[in-house]
N, C-alpha and C positions, 0 to 999 in steps of 0.2 A: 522523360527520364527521371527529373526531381519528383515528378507523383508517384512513382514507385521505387525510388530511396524511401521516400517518406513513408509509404503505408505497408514497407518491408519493418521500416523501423516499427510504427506503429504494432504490426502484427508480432516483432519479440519484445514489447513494452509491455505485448497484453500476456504472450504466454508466461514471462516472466512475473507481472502481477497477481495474474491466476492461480500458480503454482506458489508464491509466498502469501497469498491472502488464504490459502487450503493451509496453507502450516501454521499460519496467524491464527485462523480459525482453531483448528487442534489446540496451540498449545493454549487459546484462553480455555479450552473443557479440558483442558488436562488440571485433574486434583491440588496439583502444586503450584497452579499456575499464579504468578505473583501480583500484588493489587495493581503496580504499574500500570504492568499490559494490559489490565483492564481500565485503566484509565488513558494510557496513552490510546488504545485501541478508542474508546467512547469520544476524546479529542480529534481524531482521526476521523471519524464520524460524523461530529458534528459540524469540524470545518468540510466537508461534502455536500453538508444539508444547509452550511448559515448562508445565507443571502450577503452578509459581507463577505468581501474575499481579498487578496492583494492584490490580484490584478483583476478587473472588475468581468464579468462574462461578457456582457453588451459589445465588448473589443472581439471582432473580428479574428478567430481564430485565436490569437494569444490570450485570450480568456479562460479559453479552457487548455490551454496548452500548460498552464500553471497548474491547473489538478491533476491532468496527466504527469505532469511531473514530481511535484509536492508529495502527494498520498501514496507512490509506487519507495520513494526515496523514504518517509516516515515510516511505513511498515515495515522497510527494509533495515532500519533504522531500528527500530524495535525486537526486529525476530532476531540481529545479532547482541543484542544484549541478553537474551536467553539465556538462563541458566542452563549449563551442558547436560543435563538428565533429559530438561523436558525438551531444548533443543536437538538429541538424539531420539526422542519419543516419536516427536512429531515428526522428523524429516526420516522416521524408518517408513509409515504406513503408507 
């Protein structure tokens, strides 16, 4: 019963990621899009790709349980400081 709590939750972790890394995506090619989100978005990134991390991968499941969590919460993080033009741009398409 716990593995399917778990990969129920898992499975709205990712539709819900999906669907804010598609509007992530939009509002950095949208024209007015501000330097931040392009910087917050390239930090977002590169703690993905750096070999350091907080909690280290090598760890048994809670390794990556920290990027699953981290990088869903930082985009999420970002898309609501959107300016309302381009945060209305991006979550109409």
């Amino acid at each position: 019963m716990k593995v399917f709590a778990m990969w129920k939750r898992l499975t709205l972790l990712w539709t819900v990621l999906r669907g804010d890394a598609r509007q992530l995506w939009r509002a950095l090619r949208h024209p007015a899009s501000p330097g931040w989100l392009k910087l917050g978005t390239a930090l977002i990134a590169m703690y993905l790709l750096s070999p350091v991390d907080l909690v280290p991968d090598v760890l048994p499941f809670i390794g990556v349980v920290d990027d699953l969590v981290l990088v869903p919460l930082a985009i999420r993080w970002l898309l609501r400081r959107l300016p309302p033009d381009i945060a209305q741009a991006t979550a109409r398409r």
